[in-house]
PyMOL CGO cylinders between C-alpha atoms (Angstrom):
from pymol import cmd
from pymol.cgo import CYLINDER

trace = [
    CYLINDER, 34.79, 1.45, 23.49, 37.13, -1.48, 24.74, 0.3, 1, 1, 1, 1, 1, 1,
    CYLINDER, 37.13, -1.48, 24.74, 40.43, -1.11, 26.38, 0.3, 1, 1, 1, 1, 1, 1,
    CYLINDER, 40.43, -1.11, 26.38, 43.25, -0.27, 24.41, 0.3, 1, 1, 1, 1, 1, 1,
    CYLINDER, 43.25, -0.27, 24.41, 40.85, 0.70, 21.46, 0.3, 1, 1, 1, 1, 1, 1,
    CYLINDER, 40.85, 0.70, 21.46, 42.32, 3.68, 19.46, 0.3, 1, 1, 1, 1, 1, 1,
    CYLINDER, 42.32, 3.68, 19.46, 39.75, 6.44, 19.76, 0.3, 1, 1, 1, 1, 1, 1,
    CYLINDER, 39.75, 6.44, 19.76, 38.92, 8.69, 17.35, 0.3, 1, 1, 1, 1, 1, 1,
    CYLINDER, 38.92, 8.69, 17.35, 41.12, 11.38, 15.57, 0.3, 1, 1, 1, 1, 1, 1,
    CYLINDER, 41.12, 11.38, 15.57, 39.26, 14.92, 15.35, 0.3, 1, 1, 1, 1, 1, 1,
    CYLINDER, 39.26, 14.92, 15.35, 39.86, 17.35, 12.92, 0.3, 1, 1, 1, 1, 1, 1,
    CYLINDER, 39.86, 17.35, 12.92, 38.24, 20.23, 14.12, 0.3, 1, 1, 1, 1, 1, 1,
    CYLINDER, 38.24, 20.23, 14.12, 37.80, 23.50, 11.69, 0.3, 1, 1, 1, 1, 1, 1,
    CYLINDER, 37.80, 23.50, 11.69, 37.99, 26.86, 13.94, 0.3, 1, 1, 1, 1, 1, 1,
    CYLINDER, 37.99, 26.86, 13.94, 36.04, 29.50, 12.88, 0.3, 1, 1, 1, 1, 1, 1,
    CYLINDER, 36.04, 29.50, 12.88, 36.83, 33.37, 12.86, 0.3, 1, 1, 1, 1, 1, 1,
    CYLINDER, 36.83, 33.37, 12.86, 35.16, 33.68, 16.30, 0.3, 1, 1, 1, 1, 1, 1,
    CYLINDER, 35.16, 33.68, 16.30, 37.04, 31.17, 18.14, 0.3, 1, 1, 1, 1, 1, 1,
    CYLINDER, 37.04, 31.17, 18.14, 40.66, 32.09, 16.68, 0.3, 1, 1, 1, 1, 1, 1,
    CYLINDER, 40.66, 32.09, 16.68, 39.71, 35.64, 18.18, 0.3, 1, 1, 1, 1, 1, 1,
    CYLINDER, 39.71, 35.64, 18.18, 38.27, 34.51, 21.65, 0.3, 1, 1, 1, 1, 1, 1,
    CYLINDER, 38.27, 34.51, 21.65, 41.41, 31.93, 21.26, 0.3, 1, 1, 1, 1, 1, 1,
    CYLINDER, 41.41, 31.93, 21.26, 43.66, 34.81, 21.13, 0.3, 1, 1, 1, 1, 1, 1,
    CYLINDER, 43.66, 34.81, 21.13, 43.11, 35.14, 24.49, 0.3, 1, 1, 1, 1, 1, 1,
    CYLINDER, 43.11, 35.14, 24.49, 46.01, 33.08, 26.60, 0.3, 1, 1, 1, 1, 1, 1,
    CYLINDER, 46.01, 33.08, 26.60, 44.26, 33.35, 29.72, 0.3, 1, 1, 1, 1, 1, 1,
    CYLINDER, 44.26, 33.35, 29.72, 40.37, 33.01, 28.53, 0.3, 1, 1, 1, 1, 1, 1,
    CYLINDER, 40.37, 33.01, 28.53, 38.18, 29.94, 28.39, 0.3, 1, 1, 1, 1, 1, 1,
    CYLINDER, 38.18, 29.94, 28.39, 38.26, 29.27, 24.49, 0.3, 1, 1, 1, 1, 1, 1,
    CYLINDER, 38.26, 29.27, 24.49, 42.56, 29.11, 24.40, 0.3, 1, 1, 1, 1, 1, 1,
    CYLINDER, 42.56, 29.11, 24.40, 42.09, 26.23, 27.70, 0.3, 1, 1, 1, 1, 1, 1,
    CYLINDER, 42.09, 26.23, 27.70, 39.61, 24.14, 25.09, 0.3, 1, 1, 1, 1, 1, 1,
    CYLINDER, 39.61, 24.14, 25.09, 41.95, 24.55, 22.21, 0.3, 1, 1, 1, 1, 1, 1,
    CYLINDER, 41.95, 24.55, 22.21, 44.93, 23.63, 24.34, 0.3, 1, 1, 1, 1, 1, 1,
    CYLINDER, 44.93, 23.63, 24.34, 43.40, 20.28, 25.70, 0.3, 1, 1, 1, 1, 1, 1,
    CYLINDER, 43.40, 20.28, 25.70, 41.80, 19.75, 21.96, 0.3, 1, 1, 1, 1, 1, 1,
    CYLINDER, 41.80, 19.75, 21.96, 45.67, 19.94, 21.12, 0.3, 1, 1, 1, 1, 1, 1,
    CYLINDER, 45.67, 19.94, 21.12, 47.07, 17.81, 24.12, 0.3, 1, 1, 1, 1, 1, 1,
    CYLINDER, 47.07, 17.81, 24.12, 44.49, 15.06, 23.21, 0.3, 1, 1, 1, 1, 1, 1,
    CYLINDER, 44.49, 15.06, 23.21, 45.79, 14.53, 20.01, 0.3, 1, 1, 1, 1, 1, 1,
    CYLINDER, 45.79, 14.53, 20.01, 43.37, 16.23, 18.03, 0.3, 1, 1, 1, 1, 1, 1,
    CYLINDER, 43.37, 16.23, 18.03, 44.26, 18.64, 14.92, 0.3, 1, 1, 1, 1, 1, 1,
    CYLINDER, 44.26, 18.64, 14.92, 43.02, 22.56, 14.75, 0.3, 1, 1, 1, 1, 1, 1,
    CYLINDER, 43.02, 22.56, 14.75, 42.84, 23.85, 11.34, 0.3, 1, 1, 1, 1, 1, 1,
    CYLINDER, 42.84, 23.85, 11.34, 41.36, 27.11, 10.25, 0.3, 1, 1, 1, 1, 1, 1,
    CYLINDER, 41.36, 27.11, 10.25, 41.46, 29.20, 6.85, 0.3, 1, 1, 1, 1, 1, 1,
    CYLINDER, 41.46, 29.20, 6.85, 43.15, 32.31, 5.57, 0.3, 1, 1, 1, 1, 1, 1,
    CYLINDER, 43.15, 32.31, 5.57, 39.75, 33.67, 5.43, 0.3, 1, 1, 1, 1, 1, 1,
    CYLINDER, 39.75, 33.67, 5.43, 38.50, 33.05, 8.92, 0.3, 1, 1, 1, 1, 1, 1,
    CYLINDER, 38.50, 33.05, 8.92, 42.12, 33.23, 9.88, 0.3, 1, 1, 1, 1, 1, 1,
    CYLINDER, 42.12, 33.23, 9.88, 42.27, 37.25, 8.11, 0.3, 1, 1, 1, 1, 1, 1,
    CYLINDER, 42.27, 37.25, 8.11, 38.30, 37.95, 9.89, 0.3, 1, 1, 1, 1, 1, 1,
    CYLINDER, 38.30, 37.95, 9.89, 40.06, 36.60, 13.26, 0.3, 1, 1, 1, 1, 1, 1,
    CYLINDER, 40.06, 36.60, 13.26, 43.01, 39.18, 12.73, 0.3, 1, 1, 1, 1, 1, 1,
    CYLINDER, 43.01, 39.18, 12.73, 40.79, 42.19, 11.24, 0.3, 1, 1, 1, 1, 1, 1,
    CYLINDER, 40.79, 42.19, 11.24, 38.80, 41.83, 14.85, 0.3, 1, 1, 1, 1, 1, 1,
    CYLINDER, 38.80, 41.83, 14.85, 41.83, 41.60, 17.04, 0.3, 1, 1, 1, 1, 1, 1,
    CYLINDER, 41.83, 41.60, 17.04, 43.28, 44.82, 15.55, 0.3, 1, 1, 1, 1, 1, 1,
    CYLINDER, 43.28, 44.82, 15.55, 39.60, 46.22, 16.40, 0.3, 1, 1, 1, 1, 1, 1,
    CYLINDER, 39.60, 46.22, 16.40, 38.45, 45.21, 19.79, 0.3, 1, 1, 1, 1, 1, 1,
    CYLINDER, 38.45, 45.21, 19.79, 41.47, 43.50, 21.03, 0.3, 1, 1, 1, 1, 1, 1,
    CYLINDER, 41.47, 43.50, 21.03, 44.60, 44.83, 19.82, 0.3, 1, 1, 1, 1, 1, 1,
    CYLINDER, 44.60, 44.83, 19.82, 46.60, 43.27, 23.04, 0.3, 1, 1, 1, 1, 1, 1,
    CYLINDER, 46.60, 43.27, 23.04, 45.70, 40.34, 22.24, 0.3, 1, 1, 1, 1, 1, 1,
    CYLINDER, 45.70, 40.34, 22.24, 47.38, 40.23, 18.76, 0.3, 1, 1, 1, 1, 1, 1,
    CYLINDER, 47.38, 40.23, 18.76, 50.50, 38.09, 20.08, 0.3, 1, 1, 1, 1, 1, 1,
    CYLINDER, 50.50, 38.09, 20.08, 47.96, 36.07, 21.85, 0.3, 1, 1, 1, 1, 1, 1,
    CYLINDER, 47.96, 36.07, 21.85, 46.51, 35.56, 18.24, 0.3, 1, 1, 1, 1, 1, 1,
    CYLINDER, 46.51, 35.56, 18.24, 50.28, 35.00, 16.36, 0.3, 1, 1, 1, 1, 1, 1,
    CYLINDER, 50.28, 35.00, 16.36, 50.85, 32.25, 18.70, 0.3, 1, 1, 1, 1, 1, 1,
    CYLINDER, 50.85, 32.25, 18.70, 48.04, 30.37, 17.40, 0.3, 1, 1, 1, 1, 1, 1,
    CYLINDER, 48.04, 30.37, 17.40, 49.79, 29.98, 14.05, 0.3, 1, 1, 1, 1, 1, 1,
    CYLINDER, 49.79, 29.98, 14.05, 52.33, 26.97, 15.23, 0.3, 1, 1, 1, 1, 1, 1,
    CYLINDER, 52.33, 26.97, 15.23, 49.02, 25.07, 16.78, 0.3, 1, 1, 1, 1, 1, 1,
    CYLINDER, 49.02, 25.07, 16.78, 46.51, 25.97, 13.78, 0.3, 1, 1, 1, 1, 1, 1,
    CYLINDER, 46.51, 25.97, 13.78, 47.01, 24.29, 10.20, 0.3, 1, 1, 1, 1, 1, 1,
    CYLINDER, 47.01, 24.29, 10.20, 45.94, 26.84, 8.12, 0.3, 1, 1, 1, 1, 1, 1,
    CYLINDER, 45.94, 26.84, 8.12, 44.63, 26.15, 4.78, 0.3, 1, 1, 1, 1, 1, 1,
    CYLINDER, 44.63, 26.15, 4.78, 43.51, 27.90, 1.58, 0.3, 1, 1, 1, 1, 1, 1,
    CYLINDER, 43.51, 27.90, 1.58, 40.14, 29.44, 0.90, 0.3, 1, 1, 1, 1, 1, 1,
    CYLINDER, 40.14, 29.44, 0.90, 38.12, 26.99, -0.61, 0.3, 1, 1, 1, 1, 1, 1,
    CYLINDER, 38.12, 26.99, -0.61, 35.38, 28.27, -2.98, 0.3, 1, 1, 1, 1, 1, 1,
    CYLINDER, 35.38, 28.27, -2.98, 32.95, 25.32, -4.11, 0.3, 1, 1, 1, 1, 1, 1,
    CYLINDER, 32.95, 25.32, -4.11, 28.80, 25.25, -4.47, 0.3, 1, 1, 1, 1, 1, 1,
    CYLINDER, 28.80, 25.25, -4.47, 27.82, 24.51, -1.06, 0.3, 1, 1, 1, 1, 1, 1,
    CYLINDER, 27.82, 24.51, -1.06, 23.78, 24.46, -1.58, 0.3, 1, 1, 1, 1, 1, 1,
    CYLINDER, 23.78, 24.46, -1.58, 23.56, 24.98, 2.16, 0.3, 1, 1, 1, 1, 1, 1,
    CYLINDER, 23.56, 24.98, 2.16, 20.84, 27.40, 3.29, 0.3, 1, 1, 1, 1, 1, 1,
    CYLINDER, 20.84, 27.40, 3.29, 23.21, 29.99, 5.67, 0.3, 1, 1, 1, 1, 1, 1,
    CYLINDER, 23.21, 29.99, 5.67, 24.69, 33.61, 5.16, 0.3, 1, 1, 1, 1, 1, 1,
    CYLINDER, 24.69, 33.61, 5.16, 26.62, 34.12, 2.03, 0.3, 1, 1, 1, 1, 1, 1,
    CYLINDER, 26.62, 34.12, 2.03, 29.26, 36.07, 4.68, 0.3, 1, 1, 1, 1, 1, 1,
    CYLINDER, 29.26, 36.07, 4.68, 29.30, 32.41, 6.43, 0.3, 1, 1, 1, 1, 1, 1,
    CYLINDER, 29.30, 32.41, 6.43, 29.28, 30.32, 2.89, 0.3, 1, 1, 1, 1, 1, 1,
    CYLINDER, 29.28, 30.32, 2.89, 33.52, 30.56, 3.17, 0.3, 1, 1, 1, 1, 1, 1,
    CYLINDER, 33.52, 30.56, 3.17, 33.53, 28.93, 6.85, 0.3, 1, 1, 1, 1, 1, 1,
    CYLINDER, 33.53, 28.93, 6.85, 31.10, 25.70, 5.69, 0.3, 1, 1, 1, 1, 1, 1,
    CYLINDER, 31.10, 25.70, 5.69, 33.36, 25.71, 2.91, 0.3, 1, 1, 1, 1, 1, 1,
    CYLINDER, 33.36, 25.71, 2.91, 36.84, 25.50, 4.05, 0.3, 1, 1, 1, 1, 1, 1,
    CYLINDER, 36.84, 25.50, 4.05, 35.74, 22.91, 7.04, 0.3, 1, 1, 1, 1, 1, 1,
    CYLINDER, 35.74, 22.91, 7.04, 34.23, 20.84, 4.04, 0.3, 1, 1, 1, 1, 1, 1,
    CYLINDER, 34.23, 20.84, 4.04, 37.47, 21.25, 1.74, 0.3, 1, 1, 1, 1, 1, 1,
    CYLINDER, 37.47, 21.25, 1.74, 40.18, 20.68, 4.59, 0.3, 1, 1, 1, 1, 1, 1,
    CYLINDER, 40.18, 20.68, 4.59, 37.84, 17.21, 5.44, 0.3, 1, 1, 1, 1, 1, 1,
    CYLINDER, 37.84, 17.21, 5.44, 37.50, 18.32, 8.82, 0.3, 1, 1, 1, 1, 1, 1,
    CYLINDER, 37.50, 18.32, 8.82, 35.17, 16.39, 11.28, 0.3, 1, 1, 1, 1, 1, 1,
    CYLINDER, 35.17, 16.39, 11.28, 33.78, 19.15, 13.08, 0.3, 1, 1, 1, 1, 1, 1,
    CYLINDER, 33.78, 19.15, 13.08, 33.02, 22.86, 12.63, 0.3, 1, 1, 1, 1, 1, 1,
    CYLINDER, 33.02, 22.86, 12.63, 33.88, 24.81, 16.30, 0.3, 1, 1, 1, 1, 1, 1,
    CYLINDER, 33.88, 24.81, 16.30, 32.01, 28.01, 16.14, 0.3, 1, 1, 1, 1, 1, 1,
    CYLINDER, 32.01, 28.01, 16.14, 30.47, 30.47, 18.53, 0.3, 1, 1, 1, 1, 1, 1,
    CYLINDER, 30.47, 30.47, 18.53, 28.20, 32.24, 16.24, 0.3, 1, 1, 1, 1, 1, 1,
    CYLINDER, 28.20, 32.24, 16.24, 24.68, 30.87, 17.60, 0.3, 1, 1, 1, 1, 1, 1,
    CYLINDER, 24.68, 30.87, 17.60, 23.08, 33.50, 15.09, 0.3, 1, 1, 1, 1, 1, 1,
    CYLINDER, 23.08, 33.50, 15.09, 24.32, 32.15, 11.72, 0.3, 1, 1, 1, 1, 1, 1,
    CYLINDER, 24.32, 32.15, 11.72, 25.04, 28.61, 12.76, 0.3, 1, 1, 1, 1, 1, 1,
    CYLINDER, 25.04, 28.61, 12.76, 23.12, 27.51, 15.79, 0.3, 1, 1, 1, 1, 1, 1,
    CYLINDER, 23.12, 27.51, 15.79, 20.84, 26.21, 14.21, 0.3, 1, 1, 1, 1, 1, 1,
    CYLINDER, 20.84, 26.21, 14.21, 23.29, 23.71, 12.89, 0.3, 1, 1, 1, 1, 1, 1,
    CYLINDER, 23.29, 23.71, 12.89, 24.71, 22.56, 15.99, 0.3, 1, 1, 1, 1, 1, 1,
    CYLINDER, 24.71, 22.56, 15.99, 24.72, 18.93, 16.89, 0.3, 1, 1, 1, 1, 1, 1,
    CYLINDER, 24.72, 18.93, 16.89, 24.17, 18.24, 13.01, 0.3, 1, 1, 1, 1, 1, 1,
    CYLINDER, 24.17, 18.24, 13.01, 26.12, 17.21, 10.28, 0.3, 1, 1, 1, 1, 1, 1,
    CYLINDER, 26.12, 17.21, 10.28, 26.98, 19.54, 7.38, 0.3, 1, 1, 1, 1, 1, 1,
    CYLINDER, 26.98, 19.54, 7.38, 28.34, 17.44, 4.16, 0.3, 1, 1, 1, 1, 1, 1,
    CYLINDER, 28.34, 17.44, 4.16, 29.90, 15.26, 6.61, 0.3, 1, 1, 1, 1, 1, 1,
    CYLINDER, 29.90, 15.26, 6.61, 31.48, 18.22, 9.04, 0.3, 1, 1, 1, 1, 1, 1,
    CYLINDER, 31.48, 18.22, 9.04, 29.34, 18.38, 12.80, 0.3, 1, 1, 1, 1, 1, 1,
    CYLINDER, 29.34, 18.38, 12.80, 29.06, 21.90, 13.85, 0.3, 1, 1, 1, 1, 1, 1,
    CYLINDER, 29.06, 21.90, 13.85, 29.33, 22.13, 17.15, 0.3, 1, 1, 1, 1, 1, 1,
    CYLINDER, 29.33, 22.13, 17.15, 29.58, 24.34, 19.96, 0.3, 1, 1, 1, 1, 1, 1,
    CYLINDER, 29.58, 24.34, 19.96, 32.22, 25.44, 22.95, 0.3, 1, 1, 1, 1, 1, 1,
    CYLINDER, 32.22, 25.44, 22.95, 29.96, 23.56, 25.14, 0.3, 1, 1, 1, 1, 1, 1,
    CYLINDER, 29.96, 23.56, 25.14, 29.90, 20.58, 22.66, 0.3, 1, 1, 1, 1, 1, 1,
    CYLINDER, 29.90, 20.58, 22.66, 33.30, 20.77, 21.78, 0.3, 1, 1, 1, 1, 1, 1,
    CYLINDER, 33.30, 20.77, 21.78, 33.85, 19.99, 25.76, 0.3, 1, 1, 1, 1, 1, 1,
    CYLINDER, 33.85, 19.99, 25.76, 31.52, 17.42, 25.96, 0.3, 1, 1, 1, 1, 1, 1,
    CYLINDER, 31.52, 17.42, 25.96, 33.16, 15.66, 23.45, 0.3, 1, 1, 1, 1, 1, 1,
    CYLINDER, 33.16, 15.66, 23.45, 36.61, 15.96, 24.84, 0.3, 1, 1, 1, 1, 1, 1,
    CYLINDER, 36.61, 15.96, 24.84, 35.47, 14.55, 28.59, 0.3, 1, 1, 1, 1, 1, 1,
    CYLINDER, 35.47, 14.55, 28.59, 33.43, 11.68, 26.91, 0.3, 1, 1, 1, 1, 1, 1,
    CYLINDER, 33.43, 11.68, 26.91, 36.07, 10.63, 24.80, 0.3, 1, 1, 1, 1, 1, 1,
    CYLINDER, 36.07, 10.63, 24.80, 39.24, 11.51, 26.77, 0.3, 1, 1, 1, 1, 1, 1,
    CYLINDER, 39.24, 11.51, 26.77, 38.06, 9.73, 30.56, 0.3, 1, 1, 1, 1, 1, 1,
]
cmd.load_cgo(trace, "trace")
């Protein structure tokens, strides 16, 4: 990359996992989606990870639910997209691929190593899942 050369835009699709580990203020996941933010970059999410996100709040982190709220004026959040994905994962996980592939997003930030680890580092229909770890990789090597 030369000097002065625009670097890339990332849209980055948050899964259920990291809007709830996001809804944190003071934990690790809300200082990656804050710099992702003050880099220029765009967070969007969908009603159904954003309603899986909530569900587990009110479960194992009820004081956390403003943390969660405040997400909403940093998160674009879009419809559920339903389409034929062909993709071998969890029907429970078909909804995530889904909306990042509908909203166009570049990347898919997830925790879930179970359902979608093997997918990290890879592209998707065009969307690179990626991890915490990866997501901050990306942000130092692009952002320095």
């Amino acid at each position: 990359m030369t000097y002065g050369q625009k670097r890339a835009r990332m849209v980055v699709f948050l899964d259920a996992n990291i809007l709830f580990s996001a809804s944190d203020p003071h934990g690790r996941v809300s200082v990656v989606l804050a710099e992702l933010l003050r880099c220029g970059h765009e967070a969007v999410t969908s009603m159904y990870a954003w309603t899986e996100a909530q569900r587990g709040v009110e479960r194992k982190r009820p004081h956390c639910a403003n943390g969660l709220e405040a997400l909403r004026g940093m998160v674009t959040i879009v419809d559920a997209f339903e389409m034929p994905l062909g993709i071998a994962c969890a029907e429970k996980d078909e909804p995530i691929f889904a909306g990042a592939i509908g909203a166009r997003c570049t990347h898919l930030w997830t925790g879930d190593k179970t359902h979608f680890g093997k997918f990290y580092g890879c592209a998707v229909r065009g969307v690179i899942v990626i991890s915490s770890v990866q997501l901050v990789d990306l942000l130092i090597t692009t952002h320095t």
